[in-house]
C-alpha positions in Angstrom: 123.8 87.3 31.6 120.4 86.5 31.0 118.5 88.8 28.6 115.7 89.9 31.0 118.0 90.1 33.4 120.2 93.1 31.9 117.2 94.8 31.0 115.9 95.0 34.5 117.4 98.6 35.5 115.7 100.2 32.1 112.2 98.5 32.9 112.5 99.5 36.7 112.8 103.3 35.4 109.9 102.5 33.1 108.0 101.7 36.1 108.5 103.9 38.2 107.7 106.8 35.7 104.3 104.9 35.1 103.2 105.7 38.8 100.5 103.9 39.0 99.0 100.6 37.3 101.5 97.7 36.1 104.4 97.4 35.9 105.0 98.2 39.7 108.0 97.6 41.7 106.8 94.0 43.2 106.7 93.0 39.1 109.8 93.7 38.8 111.1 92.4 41.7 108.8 89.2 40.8 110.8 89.3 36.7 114.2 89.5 38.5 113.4 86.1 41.1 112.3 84.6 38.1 115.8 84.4 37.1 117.1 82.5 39.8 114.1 80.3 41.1 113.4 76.8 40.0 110.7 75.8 37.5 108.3 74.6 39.8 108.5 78.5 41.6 108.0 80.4 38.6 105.2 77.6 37.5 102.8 78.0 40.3 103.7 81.9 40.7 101.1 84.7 40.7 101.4 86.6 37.8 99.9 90.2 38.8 101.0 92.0 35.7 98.4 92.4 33.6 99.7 95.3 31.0 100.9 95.9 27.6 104.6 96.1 28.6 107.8 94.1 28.4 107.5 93.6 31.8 104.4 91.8 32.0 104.9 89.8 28.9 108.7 88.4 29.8 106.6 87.2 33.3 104.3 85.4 31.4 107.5 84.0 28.5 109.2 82.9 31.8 106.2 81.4 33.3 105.3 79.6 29.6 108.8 78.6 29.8 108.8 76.9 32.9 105.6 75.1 32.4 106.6 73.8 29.4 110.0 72.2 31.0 107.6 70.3 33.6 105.3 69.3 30.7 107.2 65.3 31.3 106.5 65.4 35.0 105.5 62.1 36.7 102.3 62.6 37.2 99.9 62.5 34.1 97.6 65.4 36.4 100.5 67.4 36.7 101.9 66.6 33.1 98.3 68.0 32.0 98.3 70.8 34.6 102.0 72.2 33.1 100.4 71.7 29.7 97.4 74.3 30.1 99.6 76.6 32.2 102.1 76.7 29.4 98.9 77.5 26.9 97.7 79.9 29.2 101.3 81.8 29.7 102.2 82.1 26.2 98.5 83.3 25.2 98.8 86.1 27.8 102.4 86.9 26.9 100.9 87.2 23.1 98.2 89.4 23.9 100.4 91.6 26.2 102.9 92.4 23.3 102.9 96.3 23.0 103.1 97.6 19.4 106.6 98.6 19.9 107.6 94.9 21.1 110.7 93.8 20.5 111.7 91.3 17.6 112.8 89.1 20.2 109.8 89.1 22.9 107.5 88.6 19.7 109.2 85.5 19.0 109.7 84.1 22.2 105.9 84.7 22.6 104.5 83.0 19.3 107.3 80.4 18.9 106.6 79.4 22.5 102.8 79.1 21.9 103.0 77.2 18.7 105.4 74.9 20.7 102.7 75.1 23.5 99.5 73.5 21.2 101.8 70.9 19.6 102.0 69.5 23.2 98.9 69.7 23.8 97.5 68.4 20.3 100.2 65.7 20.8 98.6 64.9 24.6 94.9 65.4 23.9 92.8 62.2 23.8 89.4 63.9 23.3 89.0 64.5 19.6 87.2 67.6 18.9 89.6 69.5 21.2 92.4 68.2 19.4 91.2 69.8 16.6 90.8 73.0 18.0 94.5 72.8 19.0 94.9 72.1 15.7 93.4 75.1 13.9 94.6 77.1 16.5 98.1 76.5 15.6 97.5 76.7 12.3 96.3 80.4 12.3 99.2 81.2 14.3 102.1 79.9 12.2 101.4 82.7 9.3 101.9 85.5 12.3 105.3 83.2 13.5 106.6 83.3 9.7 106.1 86.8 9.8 108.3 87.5 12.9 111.6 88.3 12.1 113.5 85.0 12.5 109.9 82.6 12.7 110.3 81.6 9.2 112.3 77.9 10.5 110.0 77.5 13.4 106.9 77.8 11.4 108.3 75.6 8.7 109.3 73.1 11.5 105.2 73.3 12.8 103.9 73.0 9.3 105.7 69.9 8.8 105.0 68.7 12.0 101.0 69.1 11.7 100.4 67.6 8.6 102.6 64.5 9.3 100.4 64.5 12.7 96.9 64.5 10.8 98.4 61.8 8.4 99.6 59.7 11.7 96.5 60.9 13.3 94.4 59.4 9.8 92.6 62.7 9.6 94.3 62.8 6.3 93.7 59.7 4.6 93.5 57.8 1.0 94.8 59.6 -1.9 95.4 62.7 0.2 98.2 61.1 2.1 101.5 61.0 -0.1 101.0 64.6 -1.4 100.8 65.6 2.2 103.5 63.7 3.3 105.6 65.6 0.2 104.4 69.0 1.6 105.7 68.3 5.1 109.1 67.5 3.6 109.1 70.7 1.5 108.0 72.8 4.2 111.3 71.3 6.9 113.3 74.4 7.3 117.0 73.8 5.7 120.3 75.0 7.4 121.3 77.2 9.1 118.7 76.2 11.7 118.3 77.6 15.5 120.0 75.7 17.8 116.8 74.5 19.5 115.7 73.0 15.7 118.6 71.6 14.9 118.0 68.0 16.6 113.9 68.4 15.9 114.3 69.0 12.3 116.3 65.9 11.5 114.5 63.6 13.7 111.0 64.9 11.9 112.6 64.6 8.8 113.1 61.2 9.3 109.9 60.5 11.1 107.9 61.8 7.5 110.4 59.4 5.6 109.7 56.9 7.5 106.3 57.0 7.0 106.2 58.2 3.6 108.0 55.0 2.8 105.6 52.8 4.4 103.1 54.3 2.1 104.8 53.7 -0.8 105.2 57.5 -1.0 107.6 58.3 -4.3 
């Protein structure tokens, strides 16, 4: 069952001791469809709940979630639309954490954003908002390390950014082979989380690849 899901009757009580404000009844009701309905639903869904709560922040992970699926779409304008609602769901799930969040929702939120701005740094054409992806994602992987069970994800992201700004020549000349060593340092090593454990070794072989073709030793 999912997690969310067998959580429901505890965050209903929660609500309905709240009285007034979010979470109501109609976010809950909203969190429970979200289990059931398809991507494109929970995509385009009104997202009401707007309060430090678990409530409102698995909407918003849901919502993240489901954007991020339709991120290969056909079209390239709904490709970009998923992309930004993905940034904007796992921004507003971040900054809905409550200080007694749960290891898990804390993850979910910050792994899902990081994953969030490497699509979009990996889609944007327009080069100074690249970089902003860019730095944004790198002054959230030190908070992503920090979450219990983060440590592989931000490894993975680390990796992945500098082989990007090598690939991307924003790293260039001397710089390039001492970067490309870092990356490979910083690829997490087994055990990894099952949703790593194809991306690592593909990236791994990506900055290789790359560091051989410039006669990296």
């Amino acid at each position: 069952m999912n997690f969310c899901l067998r959580l429901l009757p505890a965050l209903l009580l929660a609500a309905l001791l709240a009285a007034c404000g979010h979470p109501t009844s109609a976010d809950l009701t909203q969190l429970q469809s979200f289990q059931t309905a398809n991507d494109r639903t929970v995509a385009t869904a009104t997202i009401a709940c707007d309060s430090a709560d678990p409530v409102c922040v698995r909407l918003n992970l849901q919502q993240g979630a489901a954007c991020e699926r339709l991120t290969e779409s056909q079209s390239a304008t709904e490709r970009a639309a998923m992309r930004a609602c993905a940034l904007r769901a796992f921004r507003q799930a971040r900054a809905l954490l409550p200080s007694n969040a749960n290891d898990a929702d804390r993850l979910a939120a910050t792994r899902g954003l990081a994953n969030a701005l490497k699509i979009a740094r990996d889609n944007e054409m327009n080069a100074a908002t690249r970089q902003q992806y860019e730095a944004e994602l790198d002054q959230l992987l030190p908070a992503l390390a920090a979450v219990p069970g983060g440590a592989p994800y931000a490894g993975y992201y680390r990796a992945d950014a500098a082989l990007n700004r090598v690939l991307a020549k924003e790293i260039d000349g001397a710089a390039t082979c001492p970067a490309l060593r870092s990356a490979q340092a910083d690829l997490p090593a087994a055990p990894l989380p099952a949703d790593l454990a194809q991306r690592v070794p593909t990236l791994r072989g990506l900055i290789e690849g790359t560091m051989r073709q410039r006669s990296c030793t």
